[in-house]
N, C-alpha and C positions, 0 to 999 in steps of 0.2 A: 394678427398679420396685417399688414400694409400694403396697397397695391400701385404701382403708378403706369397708365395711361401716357402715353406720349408720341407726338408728331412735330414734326418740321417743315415747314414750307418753303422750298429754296428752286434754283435751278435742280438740283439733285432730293429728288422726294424722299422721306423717308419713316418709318413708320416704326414702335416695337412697343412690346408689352414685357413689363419685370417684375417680380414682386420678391418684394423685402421685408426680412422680420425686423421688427424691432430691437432694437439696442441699448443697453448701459452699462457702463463700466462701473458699478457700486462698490464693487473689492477695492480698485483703485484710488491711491490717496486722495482725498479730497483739493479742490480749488477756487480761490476767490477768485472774485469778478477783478478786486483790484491786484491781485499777482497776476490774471491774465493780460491787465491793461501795461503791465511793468515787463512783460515778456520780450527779449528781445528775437527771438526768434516768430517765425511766423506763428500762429493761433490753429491747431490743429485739430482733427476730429474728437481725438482721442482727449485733448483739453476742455472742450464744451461734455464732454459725457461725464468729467469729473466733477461738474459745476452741481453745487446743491440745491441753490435757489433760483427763483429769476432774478434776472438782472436788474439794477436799476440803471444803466446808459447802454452805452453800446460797445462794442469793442470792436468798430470798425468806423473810417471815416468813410465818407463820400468818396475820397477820391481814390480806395483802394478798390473800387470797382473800376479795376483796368482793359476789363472786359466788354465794358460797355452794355452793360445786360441791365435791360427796362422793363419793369412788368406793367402792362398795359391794358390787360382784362382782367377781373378775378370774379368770380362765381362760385356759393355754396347751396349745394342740392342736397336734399334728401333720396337716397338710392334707391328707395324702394318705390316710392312715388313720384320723383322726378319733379316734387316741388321746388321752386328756387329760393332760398333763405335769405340769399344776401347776395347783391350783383353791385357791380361799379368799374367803368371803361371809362378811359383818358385818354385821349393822344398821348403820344408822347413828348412833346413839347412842351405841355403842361407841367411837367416833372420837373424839367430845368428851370421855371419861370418858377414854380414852390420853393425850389431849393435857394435858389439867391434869396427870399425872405427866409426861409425856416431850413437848416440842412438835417431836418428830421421830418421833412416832408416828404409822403411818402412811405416812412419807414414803422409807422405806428398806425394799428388800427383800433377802434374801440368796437367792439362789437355788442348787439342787443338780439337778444332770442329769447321764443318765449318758454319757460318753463316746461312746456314739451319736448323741448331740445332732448331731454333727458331719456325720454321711451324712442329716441331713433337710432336702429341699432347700425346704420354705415351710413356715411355722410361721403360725398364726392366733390372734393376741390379744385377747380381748373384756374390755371391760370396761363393765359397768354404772353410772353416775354419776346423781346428782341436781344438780339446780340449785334455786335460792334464789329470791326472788321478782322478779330482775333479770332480764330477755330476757341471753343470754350470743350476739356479734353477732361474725365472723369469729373463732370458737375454732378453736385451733390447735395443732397438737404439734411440737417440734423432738426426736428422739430422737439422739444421740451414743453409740457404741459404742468403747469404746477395747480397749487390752491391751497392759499395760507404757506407758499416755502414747502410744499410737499409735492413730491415729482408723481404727476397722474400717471403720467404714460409717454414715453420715448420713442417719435416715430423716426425712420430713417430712411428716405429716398434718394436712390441713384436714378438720375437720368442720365448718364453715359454721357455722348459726345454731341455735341451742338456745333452745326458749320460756321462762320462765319456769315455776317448780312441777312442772317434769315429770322424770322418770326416764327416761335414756336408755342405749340400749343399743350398742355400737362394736366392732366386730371390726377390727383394723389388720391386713393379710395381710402378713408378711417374707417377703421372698425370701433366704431364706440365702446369706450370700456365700461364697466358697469360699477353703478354706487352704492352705496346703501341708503338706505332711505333718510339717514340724519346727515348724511354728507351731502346730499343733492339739496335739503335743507339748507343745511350751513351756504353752499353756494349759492342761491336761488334771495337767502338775504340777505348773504355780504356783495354785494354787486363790484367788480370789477378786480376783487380781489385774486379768481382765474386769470394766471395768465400763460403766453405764452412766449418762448422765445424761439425764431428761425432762425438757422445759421448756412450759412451757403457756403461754399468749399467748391474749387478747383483746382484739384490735384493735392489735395489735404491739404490746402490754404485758404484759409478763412477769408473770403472779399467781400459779404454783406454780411449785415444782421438786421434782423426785421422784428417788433414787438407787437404785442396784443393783450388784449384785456377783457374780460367775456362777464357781462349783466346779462341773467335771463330775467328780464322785467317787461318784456314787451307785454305781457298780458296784462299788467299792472299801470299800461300809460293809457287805457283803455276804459 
């Protein structure tokens, strides 16, 4: 199970908690990254759930965030102990001056944890986002985990409706899935080979996509 935490901060306050199971359509025919890139219609939920691997680009531009929606904090804790794993806040000004040099700026992170990653059994991710002067109405997240092309685990978070002009704030609670002991192996020495891909949906329309890459070597730069 998946949990997601969420508030808003506006003239109009507003607060909820939901939780969602996890997702995948595996009966469902399979899909390339490049027939999704060739789709004339919009890129829908139901289309990333048919996806086998991770991606290698993206299947959104820059500018199909019409939304205007900027994430500006992101934070990863450990839930049982409340330690922080990985933290990083920007203005958001910064975002626009990245994108004019690199318009993947922003949308890739490499991540490093140490080999303990693996004995923590929920992990809590927040992230702090603004929104543009558009009401944003069923926002949604599709998260895929892969390793080597093989799907770990399928998370799926609905944060419902986001007002217009406001700064909101989202913790997604994982429930870490479990490995065997030659798979945590395998991942621990092929470093960056974990990946992930995010996909954001308003109103079953694909407007971002976010990548990731996950080395647990931090024990090893020591």
């Amino acid at each position: 199970m998946a949990s997601t935490l969420i508030s808003s901060k506006s003239n109009s306050k507003k607060s909820s908690t939901n939780n969602t199971a996890t997702s995948d359509n595996s009966n469902e025919t399979p899909i390339t990254e490049e027939e999704l890139k060739k789709k004339e219609t919009p890129i829908t939920i139901n289309d990333v759930l048919r996806l086998r691997k991770a991606t290698n680009g993206y299947l959104t531009e820059t500018d199909d965030n019409v939304y205007k929606i900027d994430f500006v904090h992101f934070r990863i804790r450990d839930m049982k102990t409340n330690k922080i794993l990985f933290e990083v806040e920007r203005g958001s000004d910064d975002n626009e001056l990245n994108e004019e040099v690199d318009p993947s700026a922003g949308r890739f992170v490499q991540y490093h944890f140490p080999s303990s990653f693996f004995k923590l059994k929920q992990i809590g991710a927040l992230v702090d986002f603004t929104v543009g002067d558009r009401e944003v109405k069923s926002f949604r997240m599709i998260e895929r985990h892969y390793f080597r092309d093989q799907l770990i685990k399928s998370f799926d978070f609905d944060f419902g409706f986001c007002p217009p002009n406001t700064r909101n704030s989202i913790e997604h609670i994982y429930d870490m899935p479990e490995f065997d002991s030659k798979q945590t192996k395998e991942m621990i020495e092929f470093p960056n080979e974990t990946k992930s891909d995010s996909f954001y949906f308003v109103d079953n329309q694909l407007i971002m996509h976010k990548k990731a890459t996950y080395a647990f070597d931090l024990d090893r730069s020591h």
